[in-house]
C-alpha positions in Angstrom: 66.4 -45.4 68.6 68.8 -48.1 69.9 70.1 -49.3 66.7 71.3 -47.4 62.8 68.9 -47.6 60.2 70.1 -47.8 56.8 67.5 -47.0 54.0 68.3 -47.8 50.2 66.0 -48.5 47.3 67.7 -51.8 45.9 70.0 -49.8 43.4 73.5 -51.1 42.9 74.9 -47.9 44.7 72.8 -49.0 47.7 73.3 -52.8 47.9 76.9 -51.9 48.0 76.8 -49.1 50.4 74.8 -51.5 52.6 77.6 -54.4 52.1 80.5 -51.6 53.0 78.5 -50.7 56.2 77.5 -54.0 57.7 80.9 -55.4 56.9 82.0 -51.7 58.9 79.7 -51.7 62.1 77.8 -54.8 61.8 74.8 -56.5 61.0 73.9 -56.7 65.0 73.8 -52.6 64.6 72.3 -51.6 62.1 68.4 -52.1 60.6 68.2 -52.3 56.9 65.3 -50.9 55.1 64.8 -50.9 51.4 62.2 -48.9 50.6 62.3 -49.5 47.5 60.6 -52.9 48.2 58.5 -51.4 51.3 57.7 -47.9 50.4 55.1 -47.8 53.6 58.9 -46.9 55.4 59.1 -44.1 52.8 57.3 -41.7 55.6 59.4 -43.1 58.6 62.8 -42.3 56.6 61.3 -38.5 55.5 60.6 -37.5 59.2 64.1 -38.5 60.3 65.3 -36.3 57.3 66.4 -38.6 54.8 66.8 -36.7 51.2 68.3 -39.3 49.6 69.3 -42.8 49.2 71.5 -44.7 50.5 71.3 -42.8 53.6 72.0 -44.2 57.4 70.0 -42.4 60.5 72.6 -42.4 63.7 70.9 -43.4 66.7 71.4 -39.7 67.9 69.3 -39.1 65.3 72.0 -37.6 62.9 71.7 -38.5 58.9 73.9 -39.5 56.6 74.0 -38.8 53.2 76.1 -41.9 51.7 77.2 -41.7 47.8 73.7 -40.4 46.4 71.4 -43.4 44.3 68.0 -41.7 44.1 65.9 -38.8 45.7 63.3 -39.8 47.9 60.9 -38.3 45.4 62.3 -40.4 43.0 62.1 -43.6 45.4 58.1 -43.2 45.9 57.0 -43.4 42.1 
């Protein structure tokens, strides 16, 4: 993975967590999913080890936790 991926599920937590991080590292580095509006990228976000949303996926691989909005659990109902 070359780039971040953000995942959020549209809450107001996560649109502003996304805002805080683009305006941080950039749009140019980051992918934004919201699977809340795409839950086929509910799957993708699990393997990486996403828990909870907002959460950003370093490229190494690492994941962050950012300000919890919703369980993924929650997010695929």
């Amino acid at each position: 993975m070359s780039k971040s991926v953000f995942y959020h599920a549209g809450c107001p937590v996560c649109v502003s967590a996304e805002q805080d991080l683009v305006n941080l590292i950039g749009s140019e580095k980051v992918t934004i999913v919201n699977i809340g509006e795409d839950k086929s990228r509910i799957p993708e976000a699990e393997q990486y080890g996403v828990k909870s949303v907002p959460a950003l996926v370093t490229p190494n691989g690492n994941v962050l936790h950012i300000n919890f909005g919703a369980s993924i659990e929650d997010v695929k109902v």
